[in-house]
PDBQT receptor file of N, H, CA, C and O in Angstrom, charges set to zero:
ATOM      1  N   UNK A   1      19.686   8.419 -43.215  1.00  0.00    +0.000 N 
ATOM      2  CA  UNK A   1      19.872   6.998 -43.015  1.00  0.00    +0.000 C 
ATOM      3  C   UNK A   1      20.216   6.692 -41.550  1.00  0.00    +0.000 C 
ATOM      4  O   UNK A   1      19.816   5.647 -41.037  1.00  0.00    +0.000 OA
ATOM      5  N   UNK A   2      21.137   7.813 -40.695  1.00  0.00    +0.000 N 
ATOM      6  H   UNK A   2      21.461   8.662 -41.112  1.00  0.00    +0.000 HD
ATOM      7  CA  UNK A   2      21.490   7.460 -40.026  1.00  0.00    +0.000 C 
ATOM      8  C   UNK A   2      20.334   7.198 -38.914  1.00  0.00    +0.000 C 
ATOM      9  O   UNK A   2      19.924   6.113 -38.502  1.00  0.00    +0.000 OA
ATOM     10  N   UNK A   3      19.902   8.600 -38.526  1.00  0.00    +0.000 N 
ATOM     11  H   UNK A   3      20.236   9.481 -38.861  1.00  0.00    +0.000 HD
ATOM     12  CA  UNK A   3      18.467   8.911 -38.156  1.00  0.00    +0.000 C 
ATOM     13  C   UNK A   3      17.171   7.680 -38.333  1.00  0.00    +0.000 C 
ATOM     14  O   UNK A   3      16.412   7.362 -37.418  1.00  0.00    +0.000 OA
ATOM     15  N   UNK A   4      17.146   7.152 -39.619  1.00  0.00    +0.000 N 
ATOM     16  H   UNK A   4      17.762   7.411 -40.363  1.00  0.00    +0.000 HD
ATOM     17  CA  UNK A   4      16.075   6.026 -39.228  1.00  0.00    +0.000 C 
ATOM     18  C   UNK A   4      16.977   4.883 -38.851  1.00  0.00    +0.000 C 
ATOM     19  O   UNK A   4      16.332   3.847 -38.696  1.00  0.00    +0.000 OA
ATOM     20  N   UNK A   5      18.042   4.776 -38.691  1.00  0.00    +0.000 N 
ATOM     21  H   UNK A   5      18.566   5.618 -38.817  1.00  0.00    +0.000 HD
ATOM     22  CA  UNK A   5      18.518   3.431 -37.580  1.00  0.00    +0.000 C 
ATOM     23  C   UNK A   5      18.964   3.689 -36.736  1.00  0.00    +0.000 C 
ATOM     24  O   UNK A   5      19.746   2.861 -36.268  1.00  0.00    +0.000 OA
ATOM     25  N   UNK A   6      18.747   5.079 -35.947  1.00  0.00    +0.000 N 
ATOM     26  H   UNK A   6      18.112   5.751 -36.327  1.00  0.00    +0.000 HD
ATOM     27  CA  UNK A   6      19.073   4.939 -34.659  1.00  0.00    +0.000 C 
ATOM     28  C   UNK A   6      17.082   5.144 -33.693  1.00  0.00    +0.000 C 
ATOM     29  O   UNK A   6      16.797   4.895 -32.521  1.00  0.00    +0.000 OA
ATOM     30  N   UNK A   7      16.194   5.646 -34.792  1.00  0.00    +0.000 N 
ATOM     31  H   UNK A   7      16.426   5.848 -35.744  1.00  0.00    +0.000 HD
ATOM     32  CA  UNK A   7      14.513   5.515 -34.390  1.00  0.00    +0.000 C 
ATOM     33  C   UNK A   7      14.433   4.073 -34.195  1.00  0.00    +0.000 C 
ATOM     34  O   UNK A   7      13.842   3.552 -33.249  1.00  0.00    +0.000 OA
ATOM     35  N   UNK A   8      15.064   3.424 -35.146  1.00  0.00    +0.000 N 
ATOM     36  H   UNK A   8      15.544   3.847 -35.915  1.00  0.00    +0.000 HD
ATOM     37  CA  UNK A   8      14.637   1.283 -34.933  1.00  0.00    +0.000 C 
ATOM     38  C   UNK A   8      15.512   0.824 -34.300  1.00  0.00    +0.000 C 
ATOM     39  O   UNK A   8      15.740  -0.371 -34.491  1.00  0.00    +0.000 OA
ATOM     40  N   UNK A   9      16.403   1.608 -33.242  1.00  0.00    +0.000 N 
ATOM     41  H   UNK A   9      16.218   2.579 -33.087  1.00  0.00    +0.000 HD
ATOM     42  CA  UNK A   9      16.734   0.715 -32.282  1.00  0.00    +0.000 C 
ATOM     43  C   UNK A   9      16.111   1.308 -30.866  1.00  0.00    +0.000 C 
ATOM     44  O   UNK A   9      16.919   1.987 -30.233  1.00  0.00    +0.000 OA
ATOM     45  N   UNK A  10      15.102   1.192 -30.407  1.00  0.00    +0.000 N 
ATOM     46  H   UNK A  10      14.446   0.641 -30.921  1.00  0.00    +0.000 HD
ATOM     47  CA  UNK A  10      14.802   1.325 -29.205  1.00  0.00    +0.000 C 
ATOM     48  C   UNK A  10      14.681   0.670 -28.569  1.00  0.00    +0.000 C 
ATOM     49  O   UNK A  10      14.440  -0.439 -29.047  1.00  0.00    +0.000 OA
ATOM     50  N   UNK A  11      14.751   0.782 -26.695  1.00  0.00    +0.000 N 
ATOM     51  H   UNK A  11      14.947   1.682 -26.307  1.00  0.00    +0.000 HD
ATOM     52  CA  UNK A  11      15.135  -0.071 -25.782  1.00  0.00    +0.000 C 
ATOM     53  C   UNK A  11      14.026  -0.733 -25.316  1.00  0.00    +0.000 C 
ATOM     54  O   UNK A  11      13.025  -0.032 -25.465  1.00  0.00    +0.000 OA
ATOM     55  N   UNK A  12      13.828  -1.657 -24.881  1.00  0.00    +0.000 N 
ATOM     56  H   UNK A  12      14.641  -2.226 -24.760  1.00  0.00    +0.000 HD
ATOM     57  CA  UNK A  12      13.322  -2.838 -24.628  1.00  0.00    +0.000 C 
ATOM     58  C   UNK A  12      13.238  -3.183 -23.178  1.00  0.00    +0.000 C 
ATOM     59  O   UNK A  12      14.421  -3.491 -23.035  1.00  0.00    +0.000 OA
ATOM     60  N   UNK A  13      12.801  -3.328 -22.198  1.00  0.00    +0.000 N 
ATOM     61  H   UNK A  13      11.840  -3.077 -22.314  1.00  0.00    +0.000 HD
ATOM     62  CA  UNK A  13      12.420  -4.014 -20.909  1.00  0.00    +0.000 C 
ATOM     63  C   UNK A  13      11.356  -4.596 -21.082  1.00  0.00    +0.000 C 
ATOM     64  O   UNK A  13      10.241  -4.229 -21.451  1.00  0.00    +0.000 OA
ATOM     65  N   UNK A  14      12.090  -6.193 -20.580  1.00  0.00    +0.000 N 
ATOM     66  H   UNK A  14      12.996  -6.491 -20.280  1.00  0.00    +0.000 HD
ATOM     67  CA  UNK A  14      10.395  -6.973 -20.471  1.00  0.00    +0.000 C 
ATOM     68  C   UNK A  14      10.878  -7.690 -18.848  1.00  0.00    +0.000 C 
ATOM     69  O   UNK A  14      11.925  -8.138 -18.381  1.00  0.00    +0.000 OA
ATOM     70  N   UNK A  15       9.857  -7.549 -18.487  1.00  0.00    +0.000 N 
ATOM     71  H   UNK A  15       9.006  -7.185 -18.866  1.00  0.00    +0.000 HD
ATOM     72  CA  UNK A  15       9.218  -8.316 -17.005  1.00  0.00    +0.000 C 
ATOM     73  C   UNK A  15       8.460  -9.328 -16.573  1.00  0.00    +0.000 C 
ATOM     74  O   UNK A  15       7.250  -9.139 -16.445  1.00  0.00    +0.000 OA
ATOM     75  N   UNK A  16       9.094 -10.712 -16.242  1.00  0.00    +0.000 N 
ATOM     76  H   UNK A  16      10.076 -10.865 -16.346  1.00  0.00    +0.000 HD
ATOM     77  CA  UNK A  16       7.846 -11.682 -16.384  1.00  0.00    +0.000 C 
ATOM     78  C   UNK A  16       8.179 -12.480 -14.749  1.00  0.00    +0.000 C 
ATOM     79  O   UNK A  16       9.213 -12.557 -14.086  1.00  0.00    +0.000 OA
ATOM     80  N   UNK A  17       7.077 -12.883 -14.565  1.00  0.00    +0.000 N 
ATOM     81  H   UNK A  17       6.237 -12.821 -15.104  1.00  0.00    +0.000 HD
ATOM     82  CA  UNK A  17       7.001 -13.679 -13.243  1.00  0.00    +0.000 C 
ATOM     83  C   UNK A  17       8.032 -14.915 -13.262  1.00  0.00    +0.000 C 
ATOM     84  O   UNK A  17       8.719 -15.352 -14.185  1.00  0.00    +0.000 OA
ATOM     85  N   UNK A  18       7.943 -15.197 -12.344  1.00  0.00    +0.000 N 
ATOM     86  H   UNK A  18       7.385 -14.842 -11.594  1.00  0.00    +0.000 HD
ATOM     87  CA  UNK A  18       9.097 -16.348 -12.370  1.00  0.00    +0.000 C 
ATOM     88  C   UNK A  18       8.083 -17.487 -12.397  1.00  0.00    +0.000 C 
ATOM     89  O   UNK A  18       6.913 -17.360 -12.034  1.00  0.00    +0.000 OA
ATOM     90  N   UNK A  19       8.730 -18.819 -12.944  1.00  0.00    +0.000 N 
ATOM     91  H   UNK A  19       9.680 -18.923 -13.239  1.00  0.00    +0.000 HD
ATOM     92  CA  UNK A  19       7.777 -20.475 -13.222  1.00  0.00    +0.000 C 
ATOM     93  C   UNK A  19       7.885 -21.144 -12.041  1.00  0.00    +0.000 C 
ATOM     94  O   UNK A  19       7.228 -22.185 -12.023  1.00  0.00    +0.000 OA
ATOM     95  N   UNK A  20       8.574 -20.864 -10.917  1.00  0.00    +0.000 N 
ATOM     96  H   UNK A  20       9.108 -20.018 -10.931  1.00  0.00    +0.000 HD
ATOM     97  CA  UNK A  20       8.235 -21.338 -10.150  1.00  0.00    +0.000 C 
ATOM     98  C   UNK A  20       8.385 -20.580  -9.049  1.00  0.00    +0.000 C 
ATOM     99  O   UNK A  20       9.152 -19.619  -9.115  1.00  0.00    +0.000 OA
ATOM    100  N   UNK A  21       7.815 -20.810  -8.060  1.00  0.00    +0.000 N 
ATOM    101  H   UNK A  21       7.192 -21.591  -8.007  1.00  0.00    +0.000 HD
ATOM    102  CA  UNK A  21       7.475 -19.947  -6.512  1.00  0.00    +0.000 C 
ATOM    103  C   UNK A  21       8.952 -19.567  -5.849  1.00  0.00    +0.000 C 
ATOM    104  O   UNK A  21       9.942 -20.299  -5.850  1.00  0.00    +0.000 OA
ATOM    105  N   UNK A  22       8.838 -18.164  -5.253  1.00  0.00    +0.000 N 
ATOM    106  H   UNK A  22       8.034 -17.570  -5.252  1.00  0.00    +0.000 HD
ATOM    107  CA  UNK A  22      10.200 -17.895  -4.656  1.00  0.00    +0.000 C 
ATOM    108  C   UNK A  22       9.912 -18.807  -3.275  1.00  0.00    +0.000 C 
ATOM    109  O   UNK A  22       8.917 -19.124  -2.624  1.00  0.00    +0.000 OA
ATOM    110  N   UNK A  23      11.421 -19.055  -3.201  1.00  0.00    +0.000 N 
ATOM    111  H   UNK A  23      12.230 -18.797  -3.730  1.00  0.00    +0.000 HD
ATOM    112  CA  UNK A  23      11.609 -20.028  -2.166  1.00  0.00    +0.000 C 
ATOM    113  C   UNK A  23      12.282 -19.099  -1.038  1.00  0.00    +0.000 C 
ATOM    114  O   UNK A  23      13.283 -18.488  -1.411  1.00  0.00    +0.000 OA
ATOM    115  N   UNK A  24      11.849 -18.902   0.351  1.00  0.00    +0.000 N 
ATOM    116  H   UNK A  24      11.036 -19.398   0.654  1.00  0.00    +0.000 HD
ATOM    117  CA  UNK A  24      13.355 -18.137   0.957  1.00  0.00    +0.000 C 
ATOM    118  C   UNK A  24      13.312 -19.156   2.451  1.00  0.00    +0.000 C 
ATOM    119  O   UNK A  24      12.274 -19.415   3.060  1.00  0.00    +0.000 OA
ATOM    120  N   UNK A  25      14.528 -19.577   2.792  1.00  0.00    +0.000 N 
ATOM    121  H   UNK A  25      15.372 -19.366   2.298  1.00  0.00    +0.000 HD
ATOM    122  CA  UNK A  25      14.614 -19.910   3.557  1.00  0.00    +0.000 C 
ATOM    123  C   UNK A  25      15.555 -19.025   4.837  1.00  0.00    +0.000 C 
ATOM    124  O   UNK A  25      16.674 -18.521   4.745  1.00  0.00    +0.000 OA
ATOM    125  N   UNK A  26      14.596 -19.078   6.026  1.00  0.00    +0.000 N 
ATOM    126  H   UNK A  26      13.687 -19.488   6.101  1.00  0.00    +0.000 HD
ATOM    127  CA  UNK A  26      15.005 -18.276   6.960  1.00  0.00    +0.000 C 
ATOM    128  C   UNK A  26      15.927 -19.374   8.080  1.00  0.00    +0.000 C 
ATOM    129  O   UNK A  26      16.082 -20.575   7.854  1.00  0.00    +0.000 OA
ATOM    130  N   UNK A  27      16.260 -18.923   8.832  1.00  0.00    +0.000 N 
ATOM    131  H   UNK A  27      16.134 -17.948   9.015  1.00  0.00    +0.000 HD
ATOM    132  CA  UNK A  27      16.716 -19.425  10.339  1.00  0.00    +0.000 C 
ATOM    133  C   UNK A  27      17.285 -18.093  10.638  1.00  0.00    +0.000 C 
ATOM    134  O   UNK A  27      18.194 -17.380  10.213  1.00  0.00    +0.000 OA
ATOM    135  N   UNK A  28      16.016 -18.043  11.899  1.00  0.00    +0.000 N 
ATOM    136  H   UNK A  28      15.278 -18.623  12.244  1.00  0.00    +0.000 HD
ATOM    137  CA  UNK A  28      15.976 -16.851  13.131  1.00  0.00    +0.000 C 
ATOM    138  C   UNK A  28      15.956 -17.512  14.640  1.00  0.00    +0.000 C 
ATOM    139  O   UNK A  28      15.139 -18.183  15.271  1.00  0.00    +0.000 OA
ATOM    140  N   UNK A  29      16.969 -17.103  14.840  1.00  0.00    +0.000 N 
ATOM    141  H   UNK A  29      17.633 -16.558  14.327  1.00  0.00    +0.000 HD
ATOM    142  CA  UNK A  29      17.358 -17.520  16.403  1.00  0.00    +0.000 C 
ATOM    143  C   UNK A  29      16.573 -16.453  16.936  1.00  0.00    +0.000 C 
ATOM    144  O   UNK A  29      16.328 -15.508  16.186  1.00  0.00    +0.000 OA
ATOM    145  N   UNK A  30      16.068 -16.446  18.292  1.00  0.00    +0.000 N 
ATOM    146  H   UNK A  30      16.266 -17.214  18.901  1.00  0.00    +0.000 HD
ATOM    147  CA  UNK A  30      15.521 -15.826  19.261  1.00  0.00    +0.000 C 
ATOM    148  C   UNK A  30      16.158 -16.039  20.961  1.00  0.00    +0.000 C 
ATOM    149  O   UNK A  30      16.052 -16.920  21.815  1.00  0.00    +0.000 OA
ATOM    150  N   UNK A  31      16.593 -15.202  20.902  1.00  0.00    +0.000 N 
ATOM    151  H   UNK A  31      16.678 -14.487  20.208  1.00  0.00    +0.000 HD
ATOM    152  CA  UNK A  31      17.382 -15.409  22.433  1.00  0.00    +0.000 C 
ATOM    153  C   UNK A  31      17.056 -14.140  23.832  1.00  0.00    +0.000 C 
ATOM    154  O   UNK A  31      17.656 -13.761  24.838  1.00  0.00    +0.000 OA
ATOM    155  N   UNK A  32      15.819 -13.849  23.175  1.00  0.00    +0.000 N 
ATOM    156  H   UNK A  32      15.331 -14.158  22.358  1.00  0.00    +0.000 HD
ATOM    157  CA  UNK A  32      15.247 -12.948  24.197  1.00  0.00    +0.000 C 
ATOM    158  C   UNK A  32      15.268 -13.919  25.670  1.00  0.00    +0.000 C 
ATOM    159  O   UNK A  32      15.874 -13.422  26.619  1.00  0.00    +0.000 OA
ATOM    160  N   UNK A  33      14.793 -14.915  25.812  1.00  0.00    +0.000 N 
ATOM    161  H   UNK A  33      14.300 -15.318  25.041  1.00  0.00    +0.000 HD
ATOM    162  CA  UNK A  33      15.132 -15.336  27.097  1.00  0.00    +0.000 C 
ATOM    163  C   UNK A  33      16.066 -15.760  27.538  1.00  0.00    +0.000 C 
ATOM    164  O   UNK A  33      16.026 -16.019  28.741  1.00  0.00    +0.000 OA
ATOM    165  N   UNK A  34      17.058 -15.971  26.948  1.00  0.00    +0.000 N 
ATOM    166  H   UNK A  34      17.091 -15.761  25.971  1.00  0.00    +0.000 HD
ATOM    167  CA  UNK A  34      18.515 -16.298  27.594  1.00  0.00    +0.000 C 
ATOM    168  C   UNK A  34      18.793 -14.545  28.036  1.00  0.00    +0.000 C 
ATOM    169  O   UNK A  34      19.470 -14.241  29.018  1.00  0.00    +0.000 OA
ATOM    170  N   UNK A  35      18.257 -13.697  27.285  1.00  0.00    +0.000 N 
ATOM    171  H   UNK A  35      17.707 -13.944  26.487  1.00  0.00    +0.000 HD
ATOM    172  CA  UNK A  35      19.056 -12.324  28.067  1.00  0.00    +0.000 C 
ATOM    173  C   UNK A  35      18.531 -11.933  29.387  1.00  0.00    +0.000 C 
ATOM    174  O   UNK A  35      19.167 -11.443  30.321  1.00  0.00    +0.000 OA
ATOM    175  N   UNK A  36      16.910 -12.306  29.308  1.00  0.00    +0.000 N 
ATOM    176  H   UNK A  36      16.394 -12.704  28.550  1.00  0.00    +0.000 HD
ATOM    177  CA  UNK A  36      16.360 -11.932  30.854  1.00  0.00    +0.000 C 
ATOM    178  C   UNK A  36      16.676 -12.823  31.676  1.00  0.00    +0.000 C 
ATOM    179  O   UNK A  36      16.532 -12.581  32.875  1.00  0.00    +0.000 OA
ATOM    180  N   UNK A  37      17.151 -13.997  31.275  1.00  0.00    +0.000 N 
ATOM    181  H   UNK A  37      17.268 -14.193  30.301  1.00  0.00    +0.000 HD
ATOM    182  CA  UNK A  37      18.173 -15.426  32.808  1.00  0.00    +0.000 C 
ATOM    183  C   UNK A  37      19.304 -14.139  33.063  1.00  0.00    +0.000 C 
ATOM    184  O   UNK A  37      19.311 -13.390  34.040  1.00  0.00    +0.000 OA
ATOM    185  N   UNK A  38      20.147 -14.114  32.025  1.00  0.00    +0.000 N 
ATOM    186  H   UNK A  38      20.142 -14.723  31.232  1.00  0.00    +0.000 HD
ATOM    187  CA  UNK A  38      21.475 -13.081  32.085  1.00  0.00    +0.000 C 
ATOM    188  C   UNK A  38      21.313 -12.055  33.263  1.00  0.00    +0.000 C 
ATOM    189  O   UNK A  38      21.853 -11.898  34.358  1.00  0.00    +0.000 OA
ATOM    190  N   UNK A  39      20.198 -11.346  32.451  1.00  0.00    +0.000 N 
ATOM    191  H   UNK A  39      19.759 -11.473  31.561  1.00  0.00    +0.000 HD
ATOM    192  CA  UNK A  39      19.720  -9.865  33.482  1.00  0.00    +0.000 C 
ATOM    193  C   UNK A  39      19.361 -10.092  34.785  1.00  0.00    +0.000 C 
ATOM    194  O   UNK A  39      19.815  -9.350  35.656  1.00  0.00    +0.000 OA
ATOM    195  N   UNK A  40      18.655 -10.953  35.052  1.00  0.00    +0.000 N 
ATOM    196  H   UNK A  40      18.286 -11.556  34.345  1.00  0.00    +0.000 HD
ATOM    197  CA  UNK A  40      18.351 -12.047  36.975  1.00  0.00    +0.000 C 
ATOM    198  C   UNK A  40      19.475 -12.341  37.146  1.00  0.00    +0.000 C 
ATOM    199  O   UNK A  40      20.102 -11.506  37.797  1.00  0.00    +0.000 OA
ATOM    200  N   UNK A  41      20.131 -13.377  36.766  1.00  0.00    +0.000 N 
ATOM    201  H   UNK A  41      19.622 -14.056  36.237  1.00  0.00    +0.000 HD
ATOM    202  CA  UNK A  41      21.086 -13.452  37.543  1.00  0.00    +0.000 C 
ATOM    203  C   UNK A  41      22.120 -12.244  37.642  1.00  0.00    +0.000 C 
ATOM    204  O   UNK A  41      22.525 -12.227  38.805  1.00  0.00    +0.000 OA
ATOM    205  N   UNK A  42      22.615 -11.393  37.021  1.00  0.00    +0.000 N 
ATOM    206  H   UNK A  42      22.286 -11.407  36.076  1.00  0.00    +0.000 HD
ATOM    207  CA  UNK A  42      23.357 -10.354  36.822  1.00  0.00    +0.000 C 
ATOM    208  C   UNK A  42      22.486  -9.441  38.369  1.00  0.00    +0.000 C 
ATOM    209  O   UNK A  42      23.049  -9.214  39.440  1.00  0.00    +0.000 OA
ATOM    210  N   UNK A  43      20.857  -9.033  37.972  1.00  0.00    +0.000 N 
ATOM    211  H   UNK A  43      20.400  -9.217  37.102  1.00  0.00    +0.000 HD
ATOM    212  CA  UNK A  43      20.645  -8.420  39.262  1.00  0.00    +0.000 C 
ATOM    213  C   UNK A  43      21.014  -9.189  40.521  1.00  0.00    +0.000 C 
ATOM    214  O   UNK A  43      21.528  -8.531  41.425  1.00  0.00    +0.000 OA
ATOM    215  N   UNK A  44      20.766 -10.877  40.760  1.00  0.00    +0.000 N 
ATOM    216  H   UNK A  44      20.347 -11.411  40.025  1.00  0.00    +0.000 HD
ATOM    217  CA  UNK A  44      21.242 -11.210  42.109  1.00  0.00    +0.000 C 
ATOM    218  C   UNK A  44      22.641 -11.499  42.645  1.00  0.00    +0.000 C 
ATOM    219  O   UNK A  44      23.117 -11.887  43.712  1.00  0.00    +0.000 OA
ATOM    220  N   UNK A  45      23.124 -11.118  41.360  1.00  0.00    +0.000 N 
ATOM    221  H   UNK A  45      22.737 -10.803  40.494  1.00  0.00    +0.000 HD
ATOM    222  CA  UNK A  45      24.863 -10.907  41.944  1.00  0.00    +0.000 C 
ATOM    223  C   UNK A  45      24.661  -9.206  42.406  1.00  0.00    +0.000 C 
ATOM    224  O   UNK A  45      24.923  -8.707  43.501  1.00  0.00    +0.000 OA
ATOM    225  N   UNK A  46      24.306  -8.776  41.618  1.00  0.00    +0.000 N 
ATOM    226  H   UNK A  46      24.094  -9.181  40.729  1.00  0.00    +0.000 HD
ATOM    227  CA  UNK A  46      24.575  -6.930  42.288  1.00  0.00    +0.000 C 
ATOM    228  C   UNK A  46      23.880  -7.251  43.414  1.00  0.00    +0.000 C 
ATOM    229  O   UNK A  46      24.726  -7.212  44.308  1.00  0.00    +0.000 OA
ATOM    230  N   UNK A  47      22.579  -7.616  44.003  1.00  0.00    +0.000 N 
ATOM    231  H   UNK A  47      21.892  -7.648  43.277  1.00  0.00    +0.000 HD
ATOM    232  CA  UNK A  47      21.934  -7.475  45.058  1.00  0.00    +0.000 C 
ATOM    233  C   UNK A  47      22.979  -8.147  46.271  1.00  0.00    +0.000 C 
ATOM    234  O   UNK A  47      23.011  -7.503  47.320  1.00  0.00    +0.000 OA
ATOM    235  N   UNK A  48      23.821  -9.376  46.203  1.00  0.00    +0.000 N 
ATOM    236  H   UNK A  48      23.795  -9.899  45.351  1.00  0.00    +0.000 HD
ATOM    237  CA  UNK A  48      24.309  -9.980  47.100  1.00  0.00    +0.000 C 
ATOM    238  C   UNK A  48      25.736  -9.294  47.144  1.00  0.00    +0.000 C 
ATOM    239  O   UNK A  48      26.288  -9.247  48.243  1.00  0.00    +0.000 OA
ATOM    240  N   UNK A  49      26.399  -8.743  46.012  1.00  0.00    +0.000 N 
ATOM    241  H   UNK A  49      25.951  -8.781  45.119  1.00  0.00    +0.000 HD
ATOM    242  CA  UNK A  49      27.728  -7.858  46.354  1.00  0.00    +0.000 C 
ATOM    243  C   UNK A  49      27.315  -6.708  46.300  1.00  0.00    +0.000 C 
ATOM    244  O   UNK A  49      26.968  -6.217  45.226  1.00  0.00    +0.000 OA
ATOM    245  N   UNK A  50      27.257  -5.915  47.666  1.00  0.00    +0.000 N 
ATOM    246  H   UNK A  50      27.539  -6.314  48.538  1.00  0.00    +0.000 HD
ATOM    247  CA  UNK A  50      26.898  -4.402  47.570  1.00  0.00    +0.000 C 
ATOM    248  C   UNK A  50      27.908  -3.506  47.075  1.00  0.00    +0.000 C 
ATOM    249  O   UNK A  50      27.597  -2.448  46.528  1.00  0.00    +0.000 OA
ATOM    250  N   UNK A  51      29.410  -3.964  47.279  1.00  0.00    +0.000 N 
ATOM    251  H   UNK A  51      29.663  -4.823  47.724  1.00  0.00    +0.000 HD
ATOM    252  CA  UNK A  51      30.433  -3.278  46.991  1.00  0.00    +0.000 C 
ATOM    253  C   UNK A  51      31.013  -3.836  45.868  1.00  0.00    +0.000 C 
ATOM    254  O   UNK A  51      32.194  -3.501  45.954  1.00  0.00    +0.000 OA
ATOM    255  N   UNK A  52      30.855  -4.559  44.762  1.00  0.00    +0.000 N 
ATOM    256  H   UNK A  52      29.896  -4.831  44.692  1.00  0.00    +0.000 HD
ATOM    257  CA  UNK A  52      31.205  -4.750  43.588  1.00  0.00    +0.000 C 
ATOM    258  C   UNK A  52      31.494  -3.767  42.868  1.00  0.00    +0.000 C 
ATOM    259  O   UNK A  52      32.370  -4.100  42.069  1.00  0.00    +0.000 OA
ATOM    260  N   UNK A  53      31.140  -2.542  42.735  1.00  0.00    +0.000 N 
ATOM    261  H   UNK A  53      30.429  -2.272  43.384  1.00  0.00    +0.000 HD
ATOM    262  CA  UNK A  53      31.092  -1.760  41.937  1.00  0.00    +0.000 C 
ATOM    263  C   UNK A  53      31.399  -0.474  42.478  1.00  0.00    +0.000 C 
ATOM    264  O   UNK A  53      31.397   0.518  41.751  1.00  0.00    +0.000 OA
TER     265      UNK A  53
């Protein structure tokens, strides 16, 4: 007895698409050019103080 109710309980996964469209909302900053202003001006301070460092 025990044996045929533990055969009729087997496991189950079901997988279904979702009803409506995944939504993802991003916000990506990009600050690659604020670092190369940084890096210029950073080189024309080293170029004008030779002894800074």
């Amino acid at each position: 007895m025990l044996l045929m109710t533990l055969l009729g309980c087997a496991p189950k996964v079901k997988l279904e698409a979702p009803d409506k469209p995944i939504r993802i909302d991003m916000n990506v900053k990009i600050d690659h050019e604020v670092r190369v202003k940084v890096e210029k001006d950073v080189e024309n301070v080293l170029s004008k103080e030779k002894g800074l460092f």
